[in-house]
N, C-alpha and C positions, 0 to 999 in steps of 0.2 A: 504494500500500500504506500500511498506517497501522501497522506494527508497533510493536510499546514493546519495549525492550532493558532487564533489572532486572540484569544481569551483565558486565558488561565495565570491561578495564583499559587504558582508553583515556589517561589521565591520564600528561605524560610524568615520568619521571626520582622516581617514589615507588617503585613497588614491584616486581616482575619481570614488570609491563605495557611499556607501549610506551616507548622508551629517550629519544625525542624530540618536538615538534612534528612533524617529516614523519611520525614513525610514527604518531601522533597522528591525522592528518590521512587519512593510506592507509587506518588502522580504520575510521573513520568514514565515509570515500568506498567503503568494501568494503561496510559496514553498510548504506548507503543506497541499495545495486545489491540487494542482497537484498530489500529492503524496506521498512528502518525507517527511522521518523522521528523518534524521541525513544530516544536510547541514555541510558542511568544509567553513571554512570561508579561504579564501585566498588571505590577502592582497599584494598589489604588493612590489615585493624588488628589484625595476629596480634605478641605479644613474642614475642625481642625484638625483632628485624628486618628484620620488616614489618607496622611501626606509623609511618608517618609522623604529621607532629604536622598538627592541624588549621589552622595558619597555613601547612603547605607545600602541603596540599591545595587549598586554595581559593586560593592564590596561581596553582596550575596549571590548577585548573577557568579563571579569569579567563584566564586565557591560550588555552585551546583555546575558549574561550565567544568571543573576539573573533573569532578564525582562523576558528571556523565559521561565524555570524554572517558573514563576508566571503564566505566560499567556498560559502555556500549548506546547507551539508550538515545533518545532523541535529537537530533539539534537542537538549540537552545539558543533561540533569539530574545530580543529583548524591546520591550514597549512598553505603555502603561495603560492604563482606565483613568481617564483626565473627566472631573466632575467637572460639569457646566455651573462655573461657581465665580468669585472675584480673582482668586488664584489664577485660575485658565487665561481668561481673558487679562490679566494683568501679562503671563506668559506670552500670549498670543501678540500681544504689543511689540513685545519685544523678540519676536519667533524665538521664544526660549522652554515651549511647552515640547513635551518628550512626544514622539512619535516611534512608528515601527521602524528600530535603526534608524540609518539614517534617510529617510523614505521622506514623503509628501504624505503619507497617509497616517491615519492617527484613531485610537479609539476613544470614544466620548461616550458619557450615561449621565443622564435627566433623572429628576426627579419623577418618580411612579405615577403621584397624582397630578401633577401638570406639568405640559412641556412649556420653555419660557415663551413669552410673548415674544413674536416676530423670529422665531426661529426657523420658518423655509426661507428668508430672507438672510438672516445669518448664514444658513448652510451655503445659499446660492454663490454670496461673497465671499464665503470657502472656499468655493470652487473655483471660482474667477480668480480666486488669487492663486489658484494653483495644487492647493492640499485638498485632502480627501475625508472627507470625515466617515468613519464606521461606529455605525450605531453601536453599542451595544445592548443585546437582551429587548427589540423594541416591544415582544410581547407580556413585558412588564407596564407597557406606559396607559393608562385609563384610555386616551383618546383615541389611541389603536386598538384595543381591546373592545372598547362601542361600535368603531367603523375602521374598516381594513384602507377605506380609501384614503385614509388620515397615513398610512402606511405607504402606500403607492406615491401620495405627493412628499412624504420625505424622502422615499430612495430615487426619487429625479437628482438630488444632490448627494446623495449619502448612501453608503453601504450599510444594510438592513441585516445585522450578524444576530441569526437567533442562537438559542443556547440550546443545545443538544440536550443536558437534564429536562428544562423544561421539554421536550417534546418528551421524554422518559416518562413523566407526570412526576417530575420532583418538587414544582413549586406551584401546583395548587387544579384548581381544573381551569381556572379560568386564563391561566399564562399555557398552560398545558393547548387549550382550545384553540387560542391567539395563536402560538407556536405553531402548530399543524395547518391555522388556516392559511399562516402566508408561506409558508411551504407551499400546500397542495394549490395555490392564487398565482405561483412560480412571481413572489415580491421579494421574497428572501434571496439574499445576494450571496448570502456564506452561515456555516454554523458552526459554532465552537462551544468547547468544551465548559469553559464558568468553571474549572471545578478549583476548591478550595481545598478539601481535605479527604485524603483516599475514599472516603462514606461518600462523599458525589460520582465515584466513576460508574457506579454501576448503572445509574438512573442513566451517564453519559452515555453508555452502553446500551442503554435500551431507546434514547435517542437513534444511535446511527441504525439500529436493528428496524428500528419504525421506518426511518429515511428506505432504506433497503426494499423492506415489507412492500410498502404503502406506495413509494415513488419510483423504485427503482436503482439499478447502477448508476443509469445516469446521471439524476437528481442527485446521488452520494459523488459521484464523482465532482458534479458541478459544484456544489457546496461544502463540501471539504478540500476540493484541489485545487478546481479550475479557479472560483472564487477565492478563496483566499489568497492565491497569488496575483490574480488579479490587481485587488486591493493592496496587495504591496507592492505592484508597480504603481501604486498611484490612479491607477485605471476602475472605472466604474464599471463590473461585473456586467455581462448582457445578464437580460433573463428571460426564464422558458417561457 
């Protein structure tokens, strides 16, 4: 399998990801039974308290970068989950907010019960200016979860990454539902794994088995291969 992972908090001891090296190491040996070979690690950079500083981050990426390197297991890229918060946009002023490497593309998460005011308009000036924004998890957000079209006019601008748990039924029925419908709607651009600590891989697991089941090779190929590399060239995914 060739899969690319753009979500996971594989990184130990930053943020309410994996608490250690073993946990570390279990994510990535879970990741690599499913499929993948190149996981993104993405720890969180929400204030106030889950923003680690970029010296603890790549102190930890170095650290699992060795561990894996020895044990074989994934490649091990590096990005983050940038909250749409004063932080970001203070970043963004100064193009100093982390993306995938050193890429135009970046991952972004909204608050659940509303997305900000004037945000296709944000995304659009995203683009125009060159970067790529990837959702993440958008079958968590109220407005998508009411109307799928609220879906369709974000991923005009933006990469639409559902979470593979959620389509497992890890996080509730109604992200579960969302999750399935912009899959089976062909809105979803890519889907990754969210997972935190080895108890999330299985529901991952029963994600890609659904993807499989229900859509097909194709659909798994698109959304774990095609699509995520897409998005790390900077490129907006076609979709089916």
């Amino acid at each position: 399998m060739t899969f690319v992972d753009l979500h996971a908090h594989v990184l130990p001891g930053l943020d309410d990801g994996a608490r250690d090296l073993r946990d570390s190491l279990a994510l990535l040996q879970g990741l690599r039974e499913m499929g993948f070979c190149e996981v993104f690690a993405t720890p969180h950079q929400k204030a106030p308290h889950l923003l680690p500083t970029r010296e603890a981050i790549r102190a930890a990426f170095d650290v699992v970068s060795a561990a894996v390197k020895d044990a074989g297991q994934p490649r091990l890229g590096l990005g983050a989950e940038n909250f749409w918060d004063s932080v970001f946009f203070e970043r963004l002023t100064t193009k100093t907010f982390p993306t995938y490497g050193p890429g135009k593309a970046f991952l972004i998460e909204f608050s659940p019960e509303r997305l900000p005011p004037g945000l296709d308009e944000h995304l659009f000036r995203l683009r125009v200016g060159g970067l790529l924004p990837a959702l993440a998890h958008p079958e968590r957000y109220a407005e998508v979860t009411r109307d799928l079209a609220r879906a369709e006019a974000l991923g005009k601008n933006a990469a639409l990454v559902v979470d593979l748990p959620a389509l497992g039924g890890a996080h509730g029925r109604t992200a579960n539902k969302t999750a399935r419908a912009l899959c089976e709607a062909g809105l979803a651009h890519a889907a990754a794994s969210d997972v935190h600590r080895p108890a999330d891989l299985d529901a991952a697991a029963r994600g890609v088995a659904w993807l499989q089941k229900r859509l097909g090779p194709g659909a798994v190929t698109r959304l774990l291969d095609q699509g995520p590399r897409a998005i790390l060239a900077g490129e907006l995914p076609a979709l089916s």
